[in-house]
ROTOR-190089 format. One record per atom (N, C-alpha, C): residue in one letter; x, y, z. Coordinates in steps of 0.05 Angstrom, whole numbers, plus 5000, padded with zeros to 4 digits. Example, Ala and Ser with C-alpha at 12.3 -4.5 7.8 and 13.67 -1.06 7.14 Angstrom:
A526448865156 A524649105156 A526449345156 S525749555142 S527349795143 S525850015157 
END
This chain:
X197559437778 X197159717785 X194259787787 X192759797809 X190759927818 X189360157806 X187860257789 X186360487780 X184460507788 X182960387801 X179760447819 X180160427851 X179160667856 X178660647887 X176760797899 X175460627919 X173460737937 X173861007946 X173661147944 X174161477961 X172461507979 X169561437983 X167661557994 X167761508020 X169761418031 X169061308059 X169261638081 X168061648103 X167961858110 X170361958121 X173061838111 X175461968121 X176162348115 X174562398094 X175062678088 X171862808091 X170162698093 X167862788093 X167362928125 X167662748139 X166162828167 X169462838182 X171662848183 X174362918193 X174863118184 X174763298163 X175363618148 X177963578148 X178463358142 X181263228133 X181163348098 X183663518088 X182863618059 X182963378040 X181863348019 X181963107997 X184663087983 X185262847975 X188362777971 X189163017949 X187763127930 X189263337914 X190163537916 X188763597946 X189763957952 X191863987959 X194163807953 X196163917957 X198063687936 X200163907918 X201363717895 X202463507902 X205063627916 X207963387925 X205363137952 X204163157964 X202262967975 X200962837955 X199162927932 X197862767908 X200362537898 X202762677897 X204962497875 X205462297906 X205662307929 X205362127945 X203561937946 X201462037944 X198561907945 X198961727919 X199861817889 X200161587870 X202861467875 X204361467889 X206661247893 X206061027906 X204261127924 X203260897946 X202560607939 X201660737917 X200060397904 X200460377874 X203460457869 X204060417842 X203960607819 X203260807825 X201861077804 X204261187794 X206161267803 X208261507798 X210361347796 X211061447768 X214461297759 X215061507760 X218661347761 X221461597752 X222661497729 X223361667713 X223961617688 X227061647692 X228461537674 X231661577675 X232761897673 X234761907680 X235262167683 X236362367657 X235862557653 X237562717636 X236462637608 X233262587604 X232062607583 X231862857570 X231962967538 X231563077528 X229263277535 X230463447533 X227463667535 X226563677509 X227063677485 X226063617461 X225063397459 X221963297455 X221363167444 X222162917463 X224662867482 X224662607502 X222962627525 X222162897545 X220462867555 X216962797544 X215762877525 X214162957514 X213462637509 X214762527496 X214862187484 X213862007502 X216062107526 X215261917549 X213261987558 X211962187561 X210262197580 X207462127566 X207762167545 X204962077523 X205361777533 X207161607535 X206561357530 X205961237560 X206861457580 X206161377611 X202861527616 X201661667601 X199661847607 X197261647607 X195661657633 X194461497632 X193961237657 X196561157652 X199160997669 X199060887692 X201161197690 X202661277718 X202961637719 X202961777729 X204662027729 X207161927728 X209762087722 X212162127719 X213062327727 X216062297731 X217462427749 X218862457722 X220962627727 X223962647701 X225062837715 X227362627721 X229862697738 X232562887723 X233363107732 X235163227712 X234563267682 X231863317665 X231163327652 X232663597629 X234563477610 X235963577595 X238463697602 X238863587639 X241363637649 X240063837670 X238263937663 X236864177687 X236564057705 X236664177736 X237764067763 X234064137768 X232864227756 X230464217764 X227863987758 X226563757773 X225163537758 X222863727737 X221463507719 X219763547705 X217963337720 X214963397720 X212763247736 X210363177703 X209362997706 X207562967685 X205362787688 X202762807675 X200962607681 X199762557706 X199062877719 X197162837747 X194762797748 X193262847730 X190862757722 X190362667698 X190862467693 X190362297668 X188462087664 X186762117685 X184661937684 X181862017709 X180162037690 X177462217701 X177062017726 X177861767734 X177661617764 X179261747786 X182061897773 X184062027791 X183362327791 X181462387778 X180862657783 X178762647802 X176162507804 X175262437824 X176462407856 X177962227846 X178862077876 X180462377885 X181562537870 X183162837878 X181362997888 X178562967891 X176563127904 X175562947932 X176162677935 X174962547945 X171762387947 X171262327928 X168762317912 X169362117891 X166461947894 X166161717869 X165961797841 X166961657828 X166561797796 X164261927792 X161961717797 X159861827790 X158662097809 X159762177829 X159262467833 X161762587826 X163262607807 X165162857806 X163563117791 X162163087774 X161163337762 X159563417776 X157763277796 X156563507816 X157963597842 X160763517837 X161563597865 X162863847844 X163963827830 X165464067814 X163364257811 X160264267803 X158264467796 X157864527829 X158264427852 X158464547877 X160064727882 X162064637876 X164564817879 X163165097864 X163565077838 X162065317824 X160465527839 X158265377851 X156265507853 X156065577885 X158665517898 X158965617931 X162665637933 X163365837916 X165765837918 X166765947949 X169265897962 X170465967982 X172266187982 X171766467984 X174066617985 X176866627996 X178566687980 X180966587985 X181966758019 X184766648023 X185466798046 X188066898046 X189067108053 X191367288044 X193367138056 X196267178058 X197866988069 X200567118063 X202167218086 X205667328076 X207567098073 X206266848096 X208166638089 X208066378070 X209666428030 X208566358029 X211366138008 X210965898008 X213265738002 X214665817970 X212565957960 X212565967926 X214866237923 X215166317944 X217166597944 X219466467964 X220966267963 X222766257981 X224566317962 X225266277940 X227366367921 X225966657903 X226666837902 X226266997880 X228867157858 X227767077834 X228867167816 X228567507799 X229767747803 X229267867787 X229567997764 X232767737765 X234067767731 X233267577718 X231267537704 X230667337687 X231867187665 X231566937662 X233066727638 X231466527640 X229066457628 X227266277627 X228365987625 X230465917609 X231065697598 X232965617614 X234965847624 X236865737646 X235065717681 X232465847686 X232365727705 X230165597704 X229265427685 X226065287686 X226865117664 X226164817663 X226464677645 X224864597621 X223564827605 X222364847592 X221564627569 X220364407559 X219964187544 X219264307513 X220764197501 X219164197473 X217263997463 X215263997461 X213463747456 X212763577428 X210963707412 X210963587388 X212963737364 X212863477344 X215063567318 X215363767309 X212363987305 X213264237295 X212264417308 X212664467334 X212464687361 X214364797351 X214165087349 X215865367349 X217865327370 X217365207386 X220465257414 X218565087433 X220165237456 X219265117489 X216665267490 X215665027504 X213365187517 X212365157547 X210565337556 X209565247579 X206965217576 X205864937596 X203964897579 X201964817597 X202664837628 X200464727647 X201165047678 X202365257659 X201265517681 X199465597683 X198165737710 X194965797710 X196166127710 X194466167685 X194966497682 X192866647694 X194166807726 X192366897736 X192667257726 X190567377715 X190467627718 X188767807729 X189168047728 X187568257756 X187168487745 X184168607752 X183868797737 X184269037767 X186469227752 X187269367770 X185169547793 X182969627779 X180569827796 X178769677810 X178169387802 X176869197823 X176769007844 X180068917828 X181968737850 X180968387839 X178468407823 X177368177809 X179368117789 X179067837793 X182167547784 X180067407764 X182267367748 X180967067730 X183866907725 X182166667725 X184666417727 X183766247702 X186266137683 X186465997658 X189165927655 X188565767626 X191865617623 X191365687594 X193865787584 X193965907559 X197565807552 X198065667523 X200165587519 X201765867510 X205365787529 X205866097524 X208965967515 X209266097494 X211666107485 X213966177492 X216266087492 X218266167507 X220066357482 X219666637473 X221266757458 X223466857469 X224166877484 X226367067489 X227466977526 X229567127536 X230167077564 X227467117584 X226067337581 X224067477600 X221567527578 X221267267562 X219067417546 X217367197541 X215067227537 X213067017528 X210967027504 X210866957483 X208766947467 X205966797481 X204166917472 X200666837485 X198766797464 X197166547464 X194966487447 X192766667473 X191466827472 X189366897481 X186366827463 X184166747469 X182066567464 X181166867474 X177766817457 X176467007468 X174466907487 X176266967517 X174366947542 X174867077555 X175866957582 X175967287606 X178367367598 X180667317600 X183167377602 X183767567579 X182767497559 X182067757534 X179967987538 X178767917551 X176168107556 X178068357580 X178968237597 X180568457612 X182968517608 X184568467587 X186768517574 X185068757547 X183668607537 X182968937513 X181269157535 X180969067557 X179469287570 X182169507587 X184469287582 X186369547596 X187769597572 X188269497543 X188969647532 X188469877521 X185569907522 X183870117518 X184770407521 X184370347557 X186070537576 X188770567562 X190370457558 X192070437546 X194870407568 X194370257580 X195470047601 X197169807597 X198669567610 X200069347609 X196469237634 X196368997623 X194768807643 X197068647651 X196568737689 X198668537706 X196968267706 X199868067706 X198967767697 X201167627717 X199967387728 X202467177742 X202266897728 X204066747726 X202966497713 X203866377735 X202666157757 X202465957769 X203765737754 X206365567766 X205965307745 X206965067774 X205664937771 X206564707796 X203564767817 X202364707806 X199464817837 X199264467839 X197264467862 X195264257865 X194064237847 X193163957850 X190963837832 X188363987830 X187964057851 X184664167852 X185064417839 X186364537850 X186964877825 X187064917804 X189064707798 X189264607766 X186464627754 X184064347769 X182264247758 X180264527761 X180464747785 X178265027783 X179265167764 X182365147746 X182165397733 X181565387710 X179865127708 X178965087674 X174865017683 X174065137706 X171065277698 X170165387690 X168465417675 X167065507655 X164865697683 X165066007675 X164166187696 X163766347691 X161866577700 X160966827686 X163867017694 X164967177676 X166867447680 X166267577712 X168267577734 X169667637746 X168467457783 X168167197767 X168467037787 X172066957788 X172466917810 X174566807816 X176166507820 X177366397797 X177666027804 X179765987830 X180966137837 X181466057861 X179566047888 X176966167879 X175566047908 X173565877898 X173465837875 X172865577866 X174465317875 X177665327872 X178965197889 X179165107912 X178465357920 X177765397957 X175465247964 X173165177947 X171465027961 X171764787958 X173364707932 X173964377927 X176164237951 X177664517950 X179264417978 X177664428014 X176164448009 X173964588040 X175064728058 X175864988042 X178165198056 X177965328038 X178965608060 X180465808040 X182265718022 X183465858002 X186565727989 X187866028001 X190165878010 X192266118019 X193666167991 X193866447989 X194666657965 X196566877979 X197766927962 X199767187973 X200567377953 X201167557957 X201567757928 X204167787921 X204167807891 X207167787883 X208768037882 X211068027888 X213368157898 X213468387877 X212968397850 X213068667832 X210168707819 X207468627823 X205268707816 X202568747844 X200268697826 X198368637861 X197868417856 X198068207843 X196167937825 X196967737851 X194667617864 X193967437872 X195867157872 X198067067879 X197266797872 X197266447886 X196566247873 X196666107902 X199866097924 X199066017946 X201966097963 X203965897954 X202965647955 X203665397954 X204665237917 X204165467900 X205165427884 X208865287882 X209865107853 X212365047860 X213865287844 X212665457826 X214565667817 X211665877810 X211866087802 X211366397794 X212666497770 X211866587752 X213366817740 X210567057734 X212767357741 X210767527751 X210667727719 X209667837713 X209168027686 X207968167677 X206968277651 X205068387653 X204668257618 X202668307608 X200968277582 X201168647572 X203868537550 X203668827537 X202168967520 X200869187520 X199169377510 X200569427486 X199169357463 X200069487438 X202469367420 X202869067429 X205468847426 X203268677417 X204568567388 X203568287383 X207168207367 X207567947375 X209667847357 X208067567349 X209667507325 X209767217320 X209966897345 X207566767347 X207166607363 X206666337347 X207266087350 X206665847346 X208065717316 X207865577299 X204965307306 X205865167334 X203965017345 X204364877374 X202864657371 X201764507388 X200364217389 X198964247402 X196564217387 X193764377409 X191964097409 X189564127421 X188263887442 X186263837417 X186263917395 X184063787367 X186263597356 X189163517368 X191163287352 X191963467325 X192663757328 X192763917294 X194164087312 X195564287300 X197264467303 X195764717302 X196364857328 X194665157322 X197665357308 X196365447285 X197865587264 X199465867277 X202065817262 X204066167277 X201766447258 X201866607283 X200266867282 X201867057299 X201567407293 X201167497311 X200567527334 X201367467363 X199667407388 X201367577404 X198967557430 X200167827446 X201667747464 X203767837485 X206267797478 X206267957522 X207567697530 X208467727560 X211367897569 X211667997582 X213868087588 X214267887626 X216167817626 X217267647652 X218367867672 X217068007693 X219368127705 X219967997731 X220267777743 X220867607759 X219267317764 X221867127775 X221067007775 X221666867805 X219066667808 X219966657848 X218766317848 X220266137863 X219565947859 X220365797896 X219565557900 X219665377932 X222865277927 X223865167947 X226665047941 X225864747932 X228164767920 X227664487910 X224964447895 X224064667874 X221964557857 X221364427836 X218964337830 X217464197818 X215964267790 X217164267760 X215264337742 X213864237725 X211264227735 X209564137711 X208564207690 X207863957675 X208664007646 X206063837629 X204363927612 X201963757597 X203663757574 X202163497566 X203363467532 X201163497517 X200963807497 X199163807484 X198363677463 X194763527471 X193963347453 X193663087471 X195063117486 X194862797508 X192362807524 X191662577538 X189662487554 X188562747577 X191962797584 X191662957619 X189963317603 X191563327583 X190463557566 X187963607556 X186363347554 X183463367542 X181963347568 X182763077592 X181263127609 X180663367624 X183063487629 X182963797659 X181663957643 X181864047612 X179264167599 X176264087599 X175763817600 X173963657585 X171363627608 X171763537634 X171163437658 X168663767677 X171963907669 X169864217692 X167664337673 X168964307646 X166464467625 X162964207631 X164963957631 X161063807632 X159763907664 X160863967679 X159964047703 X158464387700 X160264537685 X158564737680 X156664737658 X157164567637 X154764517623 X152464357635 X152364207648 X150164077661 X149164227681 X149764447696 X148864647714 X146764817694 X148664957674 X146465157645 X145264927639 X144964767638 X142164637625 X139864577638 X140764437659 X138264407679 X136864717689 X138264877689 X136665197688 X134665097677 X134665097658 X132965177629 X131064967629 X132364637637 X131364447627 X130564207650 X129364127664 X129563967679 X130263747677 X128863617650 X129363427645 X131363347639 X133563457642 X136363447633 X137163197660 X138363047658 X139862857672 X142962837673 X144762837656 X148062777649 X148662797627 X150462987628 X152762997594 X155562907612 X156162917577 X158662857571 X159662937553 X163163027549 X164563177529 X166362887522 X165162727495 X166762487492 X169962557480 X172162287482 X174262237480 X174662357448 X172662247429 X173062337409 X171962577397 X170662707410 X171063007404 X172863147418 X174363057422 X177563197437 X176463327464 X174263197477 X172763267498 X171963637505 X171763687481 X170864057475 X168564037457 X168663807428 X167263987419 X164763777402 X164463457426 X161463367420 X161163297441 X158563377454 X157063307479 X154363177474 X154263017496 X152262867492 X150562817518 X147762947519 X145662987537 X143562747540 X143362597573 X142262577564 X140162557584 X137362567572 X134662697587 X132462497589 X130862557616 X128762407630 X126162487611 X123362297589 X122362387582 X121562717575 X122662757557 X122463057554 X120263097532 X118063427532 X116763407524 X115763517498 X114363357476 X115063347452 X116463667431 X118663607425 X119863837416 X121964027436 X122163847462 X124463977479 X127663887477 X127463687469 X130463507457 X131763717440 X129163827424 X130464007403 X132564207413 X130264377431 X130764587453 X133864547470 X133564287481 X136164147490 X138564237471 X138464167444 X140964217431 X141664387427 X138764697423 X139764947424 X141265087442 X139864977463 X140865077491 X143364957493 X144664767492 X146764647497 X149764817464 X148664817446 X149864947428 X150865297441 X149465347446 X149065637462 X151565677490 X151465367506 X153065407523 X155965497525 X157365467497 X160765497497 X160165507463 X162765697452 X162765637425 X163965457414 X165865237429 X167265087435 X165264817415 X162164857432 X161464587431 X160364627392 X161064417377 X160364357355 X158064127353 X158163927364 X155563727352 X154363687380 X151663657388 X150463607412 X148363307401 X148363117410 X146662877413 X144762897439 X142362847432 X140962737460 X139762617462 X140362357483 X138762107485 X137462077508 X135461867506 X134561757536 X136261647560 X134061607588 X135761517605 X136861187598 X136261067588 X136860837578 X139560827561 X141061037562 X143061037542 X145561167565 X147261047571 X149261157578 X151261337568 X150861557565 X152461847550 X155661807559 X156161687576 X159461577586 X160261387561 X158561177547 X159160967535 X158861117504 X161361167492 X160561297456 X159361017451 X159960847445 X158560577429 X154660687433 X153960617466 X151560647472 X150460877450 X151361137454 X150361327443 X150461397414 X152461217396 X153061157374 X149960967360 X150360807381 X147360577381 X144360707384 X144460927396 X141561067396 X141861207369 X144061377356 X143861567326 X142661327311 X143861117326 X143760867297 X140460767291 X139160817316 X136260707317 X134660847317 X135261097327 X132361247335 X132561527317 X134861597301 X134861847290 X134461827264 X132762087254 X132562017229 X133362367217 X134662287198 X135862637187 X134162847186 X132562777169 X129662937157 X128163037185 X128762897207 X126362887223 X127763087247 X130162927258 X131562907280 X134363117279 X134363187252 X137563367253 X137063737259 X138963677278 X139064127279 X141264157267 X140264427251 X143264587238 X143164807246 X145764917255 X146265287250 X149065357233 X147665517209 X150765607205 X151765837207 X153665917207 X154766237209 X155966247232 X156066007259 X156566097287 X159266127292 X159266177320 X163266267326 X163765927334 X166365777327 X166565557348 X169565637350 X170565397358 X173765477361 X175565457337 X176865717346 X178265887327 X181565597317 X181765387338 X182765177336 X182264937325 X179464937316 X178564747295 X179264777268 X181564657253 X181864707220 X179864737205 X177564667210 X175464587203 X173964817185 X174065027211 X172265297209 X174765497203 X172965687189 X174465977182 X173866127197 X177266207206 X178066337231 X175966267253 X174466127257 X173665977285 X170466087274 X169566047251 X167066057250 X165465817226 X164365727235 X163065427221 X160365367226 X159665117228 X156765017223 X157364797248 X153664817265 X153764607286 X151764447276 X151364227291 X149463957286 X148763907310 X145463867307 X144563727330 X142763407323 X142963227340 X142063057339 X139762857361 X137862927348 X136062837366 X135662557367 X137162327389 X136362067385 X135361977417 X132862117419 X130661997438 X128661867419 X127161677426 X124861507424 X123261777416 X121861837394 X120561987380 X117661947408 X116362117411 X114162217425 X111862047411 X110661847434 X107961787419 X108861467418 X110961437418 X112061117406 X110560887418 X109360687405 X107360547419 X108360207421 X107960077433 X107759847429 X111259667432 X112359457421 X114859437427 X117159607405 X116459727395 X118059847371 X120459917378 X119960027410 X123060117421 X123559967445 X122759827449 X123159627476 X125559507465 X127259607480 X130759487478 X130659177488 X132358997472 X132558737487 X134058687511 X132658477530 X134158357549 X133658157558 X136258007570 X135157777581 X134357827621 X132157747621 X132157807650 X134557567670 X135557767694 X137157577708 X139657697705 X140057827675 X143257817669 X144657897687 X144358197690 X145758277709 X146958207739 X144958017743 X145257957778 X146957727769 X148057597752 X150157337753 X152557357767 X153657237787 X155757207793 X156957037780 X159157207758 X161257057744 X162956907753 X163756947773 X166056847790 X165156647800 X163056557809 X161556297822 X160556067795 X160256267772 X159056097746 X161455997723 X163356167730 X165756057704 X168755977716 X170155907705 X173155927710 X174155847688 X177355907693 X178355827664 X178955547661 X179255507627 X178355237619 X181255157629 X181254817645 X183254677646 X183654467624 X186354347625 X186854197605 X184553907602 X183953847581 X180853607585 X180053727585 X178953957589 X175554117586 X174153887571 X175353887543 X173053727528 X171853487540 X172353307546 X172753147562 X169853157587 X171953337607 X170353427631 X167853527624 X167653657600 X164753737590 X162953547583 X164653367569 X162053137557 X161552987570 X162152927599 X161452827627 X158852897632 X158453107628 X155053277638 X153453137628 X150953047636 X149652897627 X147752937600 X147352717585 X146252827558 X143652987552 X143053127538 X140153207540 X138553017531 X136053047551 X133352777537 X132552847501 X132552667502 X131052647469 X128152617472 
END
């Protein structure tokens, strides 16, 4: 099974041919082609049988799940599970996906209105969540079903300005949803209409393209819009159409909708659930969806993240280093490449790293980078000699070049995530780590070893595997002189 591929050839570049992700059911084509996309047996558990499998295919393959708990509707899983296939979903080499994503950002495409649109060929306006959507239960002690890969788009009624996110929503009731809201946009214009003392209209998207998926988790100032963030990853408008009982925006091409509002002055009991730190975000009061239709394509498609898995840390993990490496280089030039590693659940340790910077700006680096999300908890920053992709590498610079007394930042008192057990109610202590070559360093003290040559060896011309006699065949070679 194939996991690397060339993308860059000018088939999408100079043809305005769209890149294989802008469109879902074509992506799950695009990974069948060469092995990517399994089907799983039919009539797996929505408890805990989808959820299983797909952790152990995540990564993989995507998956399919056929009649999943008997529901006539598939379950889809594992579309981006690997930062090579998120790339290749933009059309672009690994090594440019974060500046093609901070492009997107920073020249979004406004969307384009659209009556015809596939996501409304069925509409529902008697709702039953469970009888018409195959809702998964995932880990051991999740409160219920959830949904766990809709893009919750909401609209602030007097501006017509959208924000797009994915927020795990509870399935309480026939037409009802429990909501973890985070304090970012989606809270910021929900307490601004409760104020008023209003319902904030909300749509949740679930079944988009890859690329939508991957715009509605940028990191963006309040009342930019991630669908024309989408729109530029796709090099187009994204066709959008408005839903049948609110004004909210949403993509056309979606495989289902459900339309609602975010009730004013409603909190019920929400969670525990299986959140992306591998820990359970704890049952609370949370504010609380009302479903008043639901509209979906024929024959659709629902996707589904398993919270805590691969596909879950990357589609978070990937757009935030693209907007964090945009805020830094502001500030910093010397800034070169971060990264949100595997083992900080790709939220909450980043690692920078910078072109000679000048004495006492590394520091600056970690402030500035601490500053970017409250999300981020430990910041490292190394030289260009250190690959920030490789934890070992960057593990290997703390190991050599940092010294506590000298090299450590602390802040305490700050906000981070309210999802780290760690911190009270989402407020704790950050760390910074400065492991550049101290300023001034003279002589070989930090001259890393090498052998010259190494790299240019052709292995394949110099080794093969041992045949039977090796020993033998080896001691044939002639002796060394004495």
């Amino acid at each position: 099974m194939s996991t690397t591929h060339d993308v860059r050839s000018p088939n999408h570049a100079q043809t305005g041919a769209p890149p294989p992700g802008a469109d879902l059911r074509g992506w799950l084509e695009h990974l069948r082609a060469d092995g990517r996309l399994s089907v799983a047996v039919p009539d797996l558990e929505l408890t805990f049988g989808i959820a299983g499998l797909a952790n152990r295919m995540d990564g993989r393959t995507a998956t399919v799940f056929p009649r999943p708990g008997g529901h006539p509707v598939p379950v889809v899983s594992g579309l981006l599970s690997r930062r090579s296939w998120m790339a290749e979903a933009c059309a672009v080499g690994e090594d440019e996906l974060v500046a093609r994503f901070d492009d997107a950002c920073r020249n979004p495409v406004p969307w384009r209105e659209t009556t015809d649109a596939p996501c409304q060929d069925v509409v529902h306006t008697g709702v039953d969540l469970t009888a018409q959507l195959p809702i998964p239960t995932h880990n051991e002690h999740d409160s219920g079903a959830y949904i766990t890969a809709g893009l919750l788009i909401a609209r602030r009624p007097d501006t017509g300005v959208q924000n797009v996110s994915i927020h795990r929503l509870q399935v309480s009731g026939p037409a009802r949803l429990g909501a973890l809201l985070l304090p970012r946009h989606t809270l910021a214009m929900f307490d601004e209409a409760e104020r008023h003392g209003g319902d904030l209209e909300i749509a949740v998207a679930i079944g988009v393209d890859p690329l939508t998926l991957m715009a509605s988790q940028a990191i963006v100032p309040l009342g930019q819009d991630e669908l024309e963030i989408a729109g530029a990853l796709h090099g187009r408008p994204l066709d959008v159409v408005r839903c049948r009982t609110n004004s909210v925006r949403v993509p056309a091409s979606a495989e289902i909708v459900l339309e609602g509002r975010l009730l004013a002055e409603v909190r019920e009991e929400e969670g525990p659930f299986g959140e992306f730190p591998q820990y359970y975000g704890e049952r609370a009061r949370r504010h609380v969806i009302a479903v008043d239709a639901v509209t979906h394509r024929r024959g659709p498609l629902f996707h589904t993240i398993v919270g805590g898995g691969t596909e879950h840390l990357l589609l978070g993990g990937i757009p935030r280093e693209a907007s964090f490496l945009s805020h830094l280089r502001r500030s910093f030039p010397c800034v070169r490449d971060v990264h949100l590693s595997r083992g900080g659940v790709c939220r909450y340790h980043l690692y920078v790293q910078v072109d000679r910077p000048a004495p006492g700006e590394a520091r600056n680096v970690v402030l500035g980078a601490l500053a970017a999300h409250y999300d981020i908890k430990h910041v490292t920053v190394v030289d260009t000699d250190v690959d920030v992709h490789d934890p070992t590498e960057v593990e290997w610079a703390v190991a050599t070049r940092f010294q506590a007394d000298r090299d450590l930042v602390t802040v305490h008192g700050t906000q981070g995530s309210k999802l780290d057990p760690s911190t009270e109610d989402g407020v704790g202590s950050k760390l910074g780590f400065d492991a550049t070559v101290p300023p001034g360093a003279t002589g070989m003290r930090y001259t890393r070893i090498r052998v010259p040559g190494e790299a240019e060896l052709d292995i394949a011309e110099l080794v093969r595997p041992a045949p039977e006699g090796w020993y033998e065949q080896a001691a044939e070679a002639p002796s060394p002189k004495g």
